[in-house]
MARPAFI-795128 format. One record per residue (C-alpha): residue number from 1; y, z, x. Coordinates in nm, 4 decimals. Each point is the difference from the previous one (the first is absolute). Example, Ala and Ser with C-alpha at 12.3 -4.5 7.8 and 13.67 -1.06 7.14 Angstrom:
% residues 2
REC   num          v          w          u
REC     1    -0.4500     0.7800     1.2300
REC     2     0.3440    -0.0660     0.1370
***
This chain:
% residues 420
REC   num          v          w          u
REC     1    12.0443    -6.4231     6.4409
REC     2    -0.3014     0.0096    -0.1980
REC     3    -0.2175     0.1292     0.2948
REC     4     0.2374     0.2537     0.0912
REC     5    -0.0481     0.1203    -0.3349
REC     6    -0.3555     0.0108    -0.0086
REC     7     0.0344     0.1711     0.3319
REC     8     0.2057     0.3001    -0.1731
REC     9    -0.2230     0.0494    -0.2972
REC    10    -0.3138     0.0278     0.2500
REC    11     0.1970     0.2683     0.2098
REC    12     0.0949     0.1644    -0.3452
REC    13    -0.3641    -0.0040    -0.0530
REC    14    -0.1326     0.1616     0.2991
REC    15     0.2669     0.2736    -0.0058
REC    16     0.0806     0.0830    -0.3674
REC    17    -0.3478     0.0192    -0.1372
REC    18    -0.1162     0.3300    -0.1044
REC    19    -0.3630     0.1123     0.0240
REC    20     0.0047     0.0351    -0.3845
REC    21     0.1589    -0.3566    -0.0302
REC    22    -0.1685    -0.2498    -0.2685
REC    23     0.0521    -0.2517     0.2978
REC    24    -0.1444     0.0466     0.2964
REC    25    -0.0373    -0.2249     0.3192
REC    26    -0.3279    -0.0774     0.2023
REC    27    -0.0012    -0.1604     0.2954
REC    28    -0.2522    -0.1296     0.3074
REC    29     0.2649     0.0974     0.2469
REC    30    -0.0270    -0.2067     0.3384
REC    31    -0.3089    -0.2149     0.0099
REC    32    -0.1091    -0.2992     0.1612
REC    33    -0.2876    -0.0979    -0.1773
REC    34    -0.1339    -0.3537     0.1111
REC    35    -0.0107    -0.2530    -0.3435
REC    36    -0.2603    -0.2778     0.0638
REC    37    -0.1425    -0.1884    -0.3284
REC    38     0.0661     0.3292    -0.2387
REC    39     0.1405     0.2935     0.0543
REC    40    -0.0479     0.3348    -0.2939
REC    41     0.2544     0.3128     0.1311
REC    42     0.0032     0.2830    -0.2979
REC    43     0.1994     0.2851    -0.0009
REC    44    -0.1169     0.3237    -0.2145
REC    45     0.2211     0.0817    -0.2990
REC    46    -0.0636     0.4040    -0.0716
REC    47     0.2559     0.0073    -0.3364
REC    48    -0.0970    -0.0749    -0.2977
REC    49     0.1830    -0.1429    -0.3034
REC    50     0.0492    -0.3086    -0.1518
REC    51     0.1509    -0.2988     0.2135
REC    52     0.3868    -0.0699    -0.0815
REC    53     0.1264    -0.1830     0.2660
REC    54    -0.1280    -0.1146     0.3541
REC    55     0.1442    -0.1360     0.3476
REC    56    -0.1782    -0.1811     0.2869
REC    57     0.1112    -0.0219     0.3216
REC    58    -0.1523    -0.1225     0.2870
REC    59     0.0463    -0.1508     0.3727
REC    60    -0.2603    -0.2923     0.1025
REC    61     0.0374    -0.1736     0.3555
REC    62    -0.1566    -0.3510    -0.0848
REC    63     0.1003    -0.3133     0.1647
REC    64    -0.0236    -0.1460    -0.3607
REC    65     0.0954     0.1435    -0.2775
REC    66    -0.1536    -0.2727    -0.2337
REC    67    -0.3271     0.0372     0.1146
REC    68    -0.0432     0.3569    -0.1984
REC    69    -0.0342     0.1528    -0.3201
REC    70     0.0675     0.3619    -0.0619
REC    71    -0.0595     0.1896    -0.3047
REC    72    -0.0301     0.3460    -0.0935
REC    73    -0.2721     0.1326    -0.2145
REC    74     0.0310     0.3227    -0.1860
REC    75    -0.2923     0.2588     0.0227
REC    76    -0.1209    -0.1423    -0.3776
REC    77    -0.0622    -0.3279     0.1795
REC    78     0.2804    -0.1910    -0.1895
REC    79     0.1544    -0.2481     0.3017
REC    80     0.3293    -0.1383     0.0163
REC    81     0.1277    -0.2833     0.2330
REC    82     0.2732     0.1149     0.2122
REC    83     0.0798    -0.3050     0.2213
REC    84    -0.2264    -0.3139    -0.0158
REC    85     0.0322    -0.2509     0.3281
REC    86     0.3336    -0.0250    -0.0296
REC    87     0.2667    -0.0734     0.2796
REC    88    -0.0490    -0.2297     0.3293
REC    89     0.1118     0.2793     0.3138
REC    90    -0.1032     0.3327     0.1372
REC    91    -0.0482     0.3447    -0.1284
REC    92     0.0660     0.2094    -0.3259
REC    93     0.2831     0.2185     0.0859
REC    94     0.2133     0.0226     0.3265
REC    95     0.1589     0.1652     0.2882
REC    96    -0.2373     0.3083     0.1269
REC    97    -0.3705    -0.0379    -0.0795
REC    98    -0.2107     0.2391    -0.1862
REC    99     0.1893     0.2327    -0.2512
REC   100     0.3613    -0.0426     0.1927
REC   101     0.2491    -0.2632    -0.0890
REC   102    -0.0149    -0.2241    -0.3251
REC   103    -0.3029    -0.0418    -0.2244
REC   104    -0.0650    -0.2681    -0.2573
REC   105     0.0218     0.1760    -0.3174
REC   106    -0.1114    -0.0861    -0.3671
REC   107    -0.0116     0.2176    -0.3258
REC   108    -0.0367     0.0333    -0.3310
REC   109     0.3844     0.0270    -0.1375
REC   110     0.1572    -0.3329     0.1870
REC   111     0.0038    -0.3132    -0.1594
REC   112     0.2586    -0.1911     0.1073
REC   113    -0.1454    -0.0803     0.3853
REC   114    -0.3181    -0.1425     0.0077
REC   115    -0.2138    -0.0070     0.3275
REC   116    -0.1295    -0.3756    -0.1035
REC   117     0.3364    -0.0964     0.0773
REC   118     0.0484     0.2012     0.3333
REC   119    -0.0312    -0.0520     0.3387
REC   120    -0.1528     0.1332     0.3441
REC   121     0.0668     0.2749     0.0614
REC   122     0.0446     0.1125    -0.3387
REC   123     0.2800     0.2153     0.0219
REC   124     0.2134    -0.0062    -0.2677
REC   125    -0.1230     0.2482    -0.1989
REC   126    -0.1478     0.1577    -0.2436
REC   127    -0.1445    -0.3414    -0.1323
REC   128    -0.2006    -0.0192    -0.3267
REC   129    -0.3145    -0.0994     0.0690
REC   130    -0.2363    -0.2554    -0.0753
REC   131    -0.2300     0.1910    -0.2539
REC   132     0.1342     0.2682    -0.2518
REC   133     0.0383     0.3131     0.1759
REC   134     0.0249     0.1312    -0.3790
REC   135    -0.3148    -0.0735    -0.1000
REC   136    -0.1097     0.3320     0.2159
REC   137     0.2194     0.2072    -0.2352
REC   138    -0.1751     0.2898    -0.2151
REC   139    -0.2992     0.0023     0.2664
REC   140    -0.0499     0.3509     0.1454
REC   141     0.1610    -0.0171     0.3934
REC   142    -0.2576     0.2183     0.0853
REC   143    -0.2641    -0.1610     0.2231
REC   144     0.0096    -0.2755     0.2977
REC   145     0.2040    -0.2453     0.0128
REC   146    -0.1044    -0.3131     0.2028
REC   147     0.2407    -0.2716     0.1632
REC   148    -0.2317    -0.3177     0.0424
REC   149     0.0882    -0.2450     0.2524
REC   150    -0.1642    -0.3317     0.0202
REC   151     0.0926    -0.2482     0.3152
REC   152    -0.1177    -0.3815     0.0403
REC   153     0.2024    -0.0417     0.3201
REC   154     0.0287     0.1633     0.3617
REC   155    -0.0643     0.3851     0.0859
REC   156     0.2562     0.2741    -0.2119
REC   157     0.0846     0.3411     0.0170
REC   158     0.1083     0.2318    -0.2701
REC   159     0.2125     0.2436     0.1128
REC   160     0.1265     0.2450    -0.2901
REC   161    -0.1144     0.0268    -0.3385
REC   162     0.2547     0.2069    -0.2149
REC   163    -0.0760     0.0795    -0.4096
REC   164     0.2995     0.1558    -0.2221
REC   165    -0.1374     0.1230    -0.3357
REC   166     0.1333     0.1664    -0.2927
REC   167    -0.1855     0.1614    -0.2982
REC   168     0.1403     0.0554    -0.3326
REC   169    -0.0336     0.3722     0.0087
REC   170     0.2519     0.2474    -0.1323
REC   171     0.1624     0.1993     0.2752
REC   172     0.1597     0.3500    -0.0447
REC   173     0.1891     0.2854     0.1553
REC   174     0.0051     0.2797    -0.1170
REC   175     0.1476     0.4307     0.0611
REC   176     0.0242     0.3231    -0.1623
REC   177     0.1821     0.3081     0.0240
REC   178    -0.0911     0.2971    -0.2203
REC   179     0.0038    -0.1418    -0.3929
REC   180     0.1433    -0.3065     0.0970
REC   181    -0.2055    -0.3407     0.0989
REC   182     0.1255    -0.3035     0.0689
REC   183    -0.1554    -0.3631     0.0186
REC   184     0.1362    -0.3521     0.1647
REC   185    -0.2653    -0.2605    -0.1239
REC   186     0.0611    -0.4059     0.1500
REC   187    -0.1961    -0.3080     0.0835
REC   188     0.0092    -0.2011     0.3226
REC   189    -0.0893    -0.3351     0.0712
REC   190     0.0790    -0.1956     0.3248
REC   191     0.1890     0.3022     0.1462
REC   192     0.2341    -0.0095    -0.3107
REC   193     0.0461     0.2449    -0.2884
REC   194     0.0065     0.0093    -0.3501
REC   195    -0.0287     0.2097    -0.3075
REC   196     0.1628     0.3182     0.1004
REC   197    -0.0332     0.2992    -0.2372
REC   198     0.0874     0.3510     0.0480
REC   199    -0.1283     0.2589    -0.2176
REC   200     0.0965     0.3942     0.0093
REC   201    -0.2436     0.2557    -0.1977
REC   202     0.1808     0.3561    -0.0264
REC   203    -0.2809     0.2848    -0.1131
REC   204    -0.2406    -0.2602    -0.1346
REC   205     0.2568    -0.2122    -0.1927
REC   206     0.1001    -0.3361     0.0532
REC   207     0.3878     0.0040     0.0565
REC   208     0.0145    -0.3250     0.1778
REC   209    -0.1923    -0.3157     0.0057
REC   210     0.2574    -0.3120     0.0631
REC   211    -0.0055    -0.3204     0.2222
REC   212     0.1959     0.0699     0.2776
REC   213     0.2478    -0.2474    -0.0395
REC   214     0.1204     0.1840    -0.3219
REC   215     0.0769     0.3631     0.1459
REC   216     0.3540    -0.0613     0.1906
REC   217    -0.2076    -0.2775     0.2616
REC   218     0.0332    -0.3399    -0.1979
REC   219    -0.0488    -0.2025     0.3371
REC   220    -0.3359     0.2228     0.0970
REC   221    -0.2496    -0.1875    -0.1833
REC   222    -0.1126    -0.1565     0.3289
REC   223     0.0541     0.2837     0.2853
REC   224    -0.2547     0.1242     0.1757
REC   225    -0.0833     0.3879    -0.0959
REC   226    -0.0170     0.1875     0.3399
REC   227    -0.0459     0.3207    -0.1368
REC   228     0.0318     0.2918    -0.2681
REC   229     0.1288     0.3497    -0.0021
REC   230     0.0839     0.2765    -0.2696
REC   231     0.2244     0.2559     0.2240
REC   232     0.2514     0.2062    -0.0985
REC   233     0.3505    -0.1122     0.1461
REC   234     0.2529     0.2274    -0.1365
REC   235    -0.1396     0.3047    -0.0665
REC   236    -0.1265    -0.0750    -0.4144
REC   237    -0.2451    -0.1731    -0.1066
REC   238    -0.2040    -0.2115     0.2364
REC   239     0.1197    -0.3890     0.0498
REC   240    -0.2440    -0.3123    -0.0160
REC   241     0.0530    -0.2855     0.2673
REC   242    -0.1165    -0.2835     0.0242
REC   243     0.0796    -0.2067     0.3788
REC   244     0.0093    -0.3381    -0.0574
REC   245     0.0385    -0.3140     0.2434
REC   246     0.1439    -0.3365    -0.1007
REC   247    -0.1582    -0.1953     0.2943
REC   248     0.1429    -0.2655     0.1796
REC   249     0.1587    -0.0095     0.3697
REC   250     0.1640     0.3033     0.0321
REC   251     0.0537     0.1706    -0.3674
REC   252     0.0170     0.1958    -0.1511
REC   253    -0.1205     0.3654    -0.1187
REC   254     0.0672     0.2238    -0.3257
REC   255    -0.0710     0.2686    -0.1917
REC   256    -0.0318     0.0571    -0.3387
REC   257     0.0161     0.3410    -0.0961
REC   258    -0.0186     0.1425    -0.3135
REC   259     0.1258     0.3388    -0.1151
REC   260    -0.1026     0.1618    -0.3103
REC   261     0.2787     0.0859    -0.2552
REC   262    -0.1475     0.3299    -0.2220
REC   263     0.2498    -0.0793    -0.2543
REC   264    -0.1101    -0.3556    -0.0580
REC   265    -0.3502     0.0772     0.0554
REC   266     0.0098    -0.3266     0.2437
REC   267     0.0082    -0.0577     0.3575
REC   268     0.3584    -0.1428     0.0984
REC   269    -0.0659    -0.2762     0.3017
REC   270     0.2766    -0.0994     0.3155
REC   271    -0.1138    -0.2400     0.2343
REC   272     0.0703     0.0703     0.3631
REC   273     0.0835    -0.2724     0.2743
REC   274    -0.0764    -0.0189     0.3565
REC   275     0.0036    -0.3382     0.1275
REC   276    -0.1821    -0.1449     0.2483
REC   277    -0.0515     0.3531     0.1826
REC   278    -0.1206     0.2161    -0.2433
REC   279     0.0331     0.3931    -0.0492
REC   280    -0.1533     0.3418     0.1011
REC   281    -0.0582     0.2464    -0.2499
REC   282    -0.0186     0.3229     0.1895
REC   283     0.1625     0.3539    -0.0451
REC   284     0.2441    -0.0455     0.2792
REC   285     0.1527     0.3658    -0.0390
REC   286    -0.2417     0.1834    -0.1149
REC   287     0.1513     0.0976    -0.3012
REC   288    -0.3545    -0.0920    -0.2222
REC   289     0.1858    -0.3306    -0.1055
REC   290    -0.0890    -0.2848     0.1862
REC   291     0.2884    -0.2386     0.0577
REC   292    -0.0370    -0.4302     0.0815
REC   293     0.0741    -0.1039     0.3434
REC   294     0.0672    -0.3344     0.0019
REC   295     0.3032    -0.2994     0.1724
REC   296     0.2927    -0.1232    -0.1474
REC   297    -0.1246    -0.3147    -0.0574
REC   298     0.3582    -0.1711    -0.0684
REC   299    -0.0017    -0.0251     0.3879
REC   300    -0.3258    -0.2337    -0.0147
REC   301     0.1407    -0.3617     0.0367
REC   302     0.3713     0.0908     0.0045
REC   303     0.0718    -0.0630     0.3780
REC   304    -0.2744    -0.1944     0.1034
REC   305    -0.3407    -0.1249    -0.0457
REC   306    -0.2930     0.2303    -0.1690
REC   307    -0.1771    -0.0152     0.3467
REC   308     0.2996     0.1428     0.1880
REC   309     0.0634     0.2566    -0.3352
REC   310     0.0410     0.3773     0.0393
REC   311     0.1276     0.2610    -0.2707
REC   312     0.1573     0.3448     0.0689
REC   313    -0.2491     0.2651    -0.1919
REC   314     0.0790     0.1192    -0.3602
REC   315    -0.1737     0.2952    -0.1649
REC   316     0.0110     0.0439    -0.4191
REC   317    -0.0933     0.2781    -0.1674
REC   318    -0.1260    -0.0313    -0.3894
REC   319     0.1413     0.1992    -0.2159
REC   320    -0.0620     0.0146    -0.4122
REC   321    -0.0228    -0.3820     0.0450
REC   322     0.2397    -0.0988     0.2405
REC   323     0.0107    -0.0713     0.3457
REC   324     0.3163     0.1854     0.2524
REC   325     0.0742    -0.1004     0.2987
REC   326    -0.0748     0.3262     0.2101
REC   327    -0.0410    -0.1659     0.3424
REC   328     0.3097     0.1552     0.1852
REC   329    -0.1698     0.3121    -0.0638
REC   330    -0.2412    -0.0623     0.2730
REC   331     0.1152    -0.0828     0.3471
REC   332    -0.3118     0.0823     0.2006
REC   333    -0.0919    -0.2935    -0.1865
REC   334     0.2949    -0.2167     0.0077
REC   335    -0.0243     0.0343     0.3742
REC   336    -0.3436    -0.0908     0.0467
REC   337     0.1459    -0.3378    -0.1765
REC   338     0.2482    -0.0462     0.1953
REC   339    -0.1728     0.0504     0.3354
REC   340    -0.2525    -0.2582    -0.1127
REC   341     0.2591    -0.2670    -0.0586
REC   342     0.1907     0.0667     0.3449
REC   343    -0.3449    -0.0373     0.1013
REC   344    -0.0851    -0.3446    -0.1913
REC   345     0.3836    -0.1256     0.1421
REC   346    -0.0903     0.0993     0.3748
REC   347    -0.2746    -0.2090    -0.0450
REC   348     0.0879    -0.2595    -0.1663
REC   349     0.3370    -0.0351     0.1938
REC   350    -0.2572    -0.0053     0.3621
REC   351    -0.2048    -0.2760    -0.1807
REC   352     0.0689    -0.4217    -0.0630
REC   353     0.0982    -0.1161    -0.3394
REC   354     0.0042     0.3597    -0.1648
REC   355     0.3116     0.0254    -0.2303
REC   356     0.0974     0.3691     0.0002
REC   357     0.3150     0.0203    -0.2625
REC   358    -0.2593     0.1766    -0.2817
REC   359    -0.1586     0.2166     0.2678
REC   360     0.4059     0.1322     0.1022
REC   361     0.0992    -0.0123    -0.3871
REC   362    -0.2818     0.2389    -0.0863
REC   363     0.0699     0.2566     0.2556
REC   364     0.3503    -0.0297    -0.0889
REC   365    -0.0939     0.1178    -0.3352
REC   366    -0.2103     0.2384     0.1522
REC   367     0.3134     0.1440     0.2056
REC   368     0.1986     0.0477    -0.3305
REC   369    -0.2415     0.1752    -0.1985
REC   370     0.0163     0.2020     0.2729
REC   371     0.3705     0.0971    -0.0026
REC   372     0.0076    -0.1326     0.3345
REC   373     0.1969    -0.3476    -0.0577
REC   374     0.1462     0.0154     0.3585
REC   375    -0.3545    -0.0822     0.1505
REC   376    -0.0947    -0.2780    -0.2196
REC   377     0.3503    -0.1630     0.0560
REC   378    -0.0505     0.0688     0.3763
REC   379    -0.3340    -0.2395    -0.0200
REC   380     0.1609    -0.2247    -0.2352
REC   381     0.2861    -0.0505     0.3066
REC   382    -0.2608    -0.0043     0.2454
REC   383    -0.2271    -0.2536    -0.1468
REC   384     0.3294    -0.2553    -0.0701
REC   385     0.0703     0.0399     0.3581
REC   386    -0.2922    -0.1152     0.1290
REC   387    -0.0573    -0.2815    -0.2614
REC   388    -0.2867     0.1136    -0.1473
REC   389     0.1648    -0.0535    -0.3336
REC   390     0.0151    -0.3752     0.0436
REC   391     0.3865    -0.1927    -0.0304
REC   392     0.0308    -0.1038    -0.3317
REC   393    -0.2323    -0.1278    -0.1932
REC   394    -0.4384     0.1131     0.0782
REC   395    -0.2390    -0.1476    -0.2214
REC   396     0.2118    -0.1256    -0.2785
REC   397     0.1288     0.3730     0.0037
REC   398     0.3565     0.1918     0.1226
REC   399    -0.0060     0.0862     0.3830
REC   400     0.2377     0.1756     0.2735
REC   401     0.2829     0.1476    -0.1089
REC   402    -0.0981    -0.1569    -0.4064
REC   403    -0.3354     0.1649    -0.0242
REC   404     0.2099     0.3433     0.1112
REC   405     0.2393    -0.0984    -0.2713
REC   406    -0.2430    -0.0372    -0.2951
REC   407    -0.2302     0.2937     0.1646
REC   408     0.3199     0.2156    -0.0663
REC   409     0.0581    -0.0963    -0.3225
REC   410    -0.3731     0.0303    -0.1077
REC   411    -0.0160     0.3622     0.1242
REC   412     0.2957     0.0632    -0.2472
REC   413    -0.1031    -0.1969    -0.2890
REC   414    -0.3501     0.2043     0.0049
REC   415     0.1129     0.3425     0.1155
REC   416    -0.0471     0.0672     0.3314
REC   417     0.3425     0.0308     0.0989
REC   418     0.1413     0.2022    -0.2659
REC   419     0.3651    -0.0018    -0.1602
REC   420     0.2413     0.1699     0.1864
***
C-alpha cells in the first residue's frame, strides 16, 4: 500500500503542478548511463527560493545493491547520504527500467521508514534517508543539483534521476474588474497548501483581508486555489470567486463567492459545490448573466462505483446570493447530456466488466428534465431486459429490478419526477 501511494503523489506531481508552483519537478528522463567506480548526474534547477522540502527518486540496475553509495549534493556543495551499501540483491527500483515502473524514493518529510533497514529493491517507499534531507532547507534551489554514485562492486547503470523541490515563496492570484481588485495569497509545500487569505480592495480601500477559512469556507484552509475572478453574475455589482480544489482521488471543487452588501458596507460570501466534476461559468443564454453548468453530483457513488459514475447535467444561476436551479430551462443542453450517457451505456454495455446502472440512471434523469419520462422508462425496461442492470445485488449496491426501485424513488426524492 505504501508504494501505491507514493505512486499517486508522483502522478499528482507530474499533472497538478503549475508553472508558477513553489514545487517543481526535474527529472533526467530515460537514461542509461553506465556507473563504474563513481558516477556524478546533475540536473539544472532554474527557480529560485529558499529550499523547503525535497524528494529523490531514482531507478539503478545493479546486481548489488550493497556495493553503492548514493548521495545527493545541493548546488552549495552541502552532501547528504541517501543510501549507503545497504541491501544484499539487485537494483533500486523495479518493473520497467529507466523512468517507467517503481523508483526507490527518499525525502525530506518521512521518518518513520528508514532505507538502513530496507531491502533490494527498495520499493517501499518514500523511505527517509540515511543523511538529513533537512539540512538542505533555507538553501536557494537555484543551481545544479548533483546525484553522486559511488560503486565498489560489478558494472551499474543509472537509469532516471528525478528531484521534487519546493521553495518557501508566497504564491498569489490575483483579478480586477473596474474599482474592484481582488487577491488569493497561499503557500505550498510538497504539492500541499496552506495559509489561504483572500483580500478584496473596492476604490483603493481595504474591505476585506481574512484567512479563508473564516469567510463561509471553514474546511478551505488547505485547498488548492485554481483561480480568481471578479464578474458580475446578476446584473449589480460585480462578484469575487475564488475556485478552489480539495485534492485527493476524485474531489472535489468549490466556489466561494462573495457578494457585496451596500447596506453593510461588507461583502456577503456563499460557497458553491461541485463535486468531483466541477462547473462552467459561461453565459449560456446570452442574457449578459453568465449561469454555472455543472452535474448533479448526488448521482456520483449512488449506483455504483466512482469509475463507472455519470451525472445528468444541472445548470444554477446566481442570483443576489443564491443559487436556482434553472437547468430545465435549457434542453439543447439537457440533450447533449443525455446523448452522451446513451453513448457511455452503448459502450459500456458492448464492453467486459463495465457496470452501466449510473450511465442508464443519468440519462433517465436526463429524460425527465426533459418532460419526456416515456423514453427514459423505455431504456430503463430495455436495459432490465437484457441484464445489464445486474440481478440483485452489484458491488455491494441494489441491482435488476432493486436498482430500478431505488432509481425511482431517488428521481422523486430530488425532483426530477415532479408531484402529480
Amino acid at each position: 500500500m505504501r508504494r501505491l501511494a507514493v505512486t499517486a503523489a508522483v502522478l499528482v506531481a507530474v499533472v497538478g503542478g503549475s508553472a508558477h508552483a513553489a514545487t517543481n519537478t526535474y527529472s533526467t528522463g530515460n537514461i542509461d548511463d553506465p556507473i563504474g567506480a563513481t558516477l556524478d548526474r546533475s540536473l539544472v534547477v532554474t527557480d529560485s527560493g529558499p529550499v523547503s522540502f525535497v524528494r529523490v527518486s531514482f531507478r539503478i540496475t545493479a546486481p548489488d545493491t550493497s556495493a553503492l553509495a548514493v548521495s545527493l549534493v545541493s548546488p552549495k556543495g552541502t552532501e547528504v547520504p541517501l543510501v549507503v551499501n545497504r541491501g544484499a540483491g539487485a537494483d533500486f527500483g523495479s518493473g520497467g527500467k529507466n523512468c517507467g515502473g517503481y523508483l526507490t524514493v527518499v525525502d525530506s518529510d518521512t521518518t518513520d521508514n528508514p532505507i538502513a533497514a530496507g531491502s533490494a529493491p527498495f520499493t517501499d517507499t518514500p523511505y527517509k534517508p540515511e543523511g538529513k534531507l533537512t539540512s538542505l532547507y533555507g538553501q536557494d534551489a537555484r543551481g545544479r543539483w548533483t546525484l553522486h554514485i559511488t560503486n565498489a562492486g560489478r558494472p551499474a547503470s543509472l537509469q532516471c534521476f528525478t528531484l521534487d523541490i519546493s521553495r518557501d515563496i508566497p504564491q498569489t492570484l490575483k483579478a480586477s474588474k473596474g474599482k474592484i481588485a481582488a487577491t488569493l495569497t497561499y503557500t505550498e509545500r510538497n504539492f500541499q497548501f496552506d495559509k489561504l487569505r483572500v483580500k478584496v480592495v473596492r476604490a483603493g480601500r481595504v474591505v476585506l483581508d481574512s484567512p479563508i477559512q473564516q469567510v463561509a469556507c471553514p474546511d478551505c484552509a488547505a485547498d488548492r486555489p485554481t483561480k480568481v475572478s471578479v464578474r458580475d453574475l446578476d446584473g449589480g455589482d460585480p462578484e469575487v470567486l475564488f475556485d478552489l480544489y480539495s485534492g485527493g482521488a476524485h474531489c472535489c471543487m468549490f466556489t466561494l463567492i462573495l457578494r457585496w452588501d451596500p447596506a453593510a458596507a461588507k461583502y456577503r460570501a456563499k460557497l458553491a459545490y461541485w463535486g468531483n466534476y466541477g462547473s462552467r461559468l459561461a453565459d449560456l443564454n446570452g442574457d449578459g448573466r453568465p449561469e454555472f453548468s455543472a452535474f448533479d453530483e448526488r448521482f456520483v457513488y449512488a449506483y455504483t462505483a466512482y469509475v463507472f459514475s455519470a451525472a445528468p447535467i444541472q445548470i444554477w444561476s446566481y442570483r443576489q446570493g443564491t443559487l436556482v436551479d434553472v437547468t430545465r430551462k435549457y434542453p439543447a443542453l439537457i440533450r447533449k447530456s443525455a446523448a452522451t450517457n446513451l453513448g457511455y451505456y452503448n459502450k459500456g454495455r458492448r464492453e467486459r466488466d463495465v457496470d452501466v446502472r449510473s450511465y442508464v440512471a443519468a440519462y433517465v434523469a436526463d429524460q425527465y428534465l426533459l418532460g419526456d419520462p416515456a423514453e427514459g422508462q423505455r431504456l430503463l425496461a430495455l436495459a432490465l431486459k437484457r441484464g445489464d442492470l445486474g440481478d440483485k445485488s452489484l458491488l455491494g449496491l441494489p441491482a435488476g429490478k432493486a436498482f430500478v426501485a431505488v432509481l425511482m424513488r431517488d428521481l422523486r426524492k430530488w425532483g426530477y419526477i415532479k408531484p402529480s
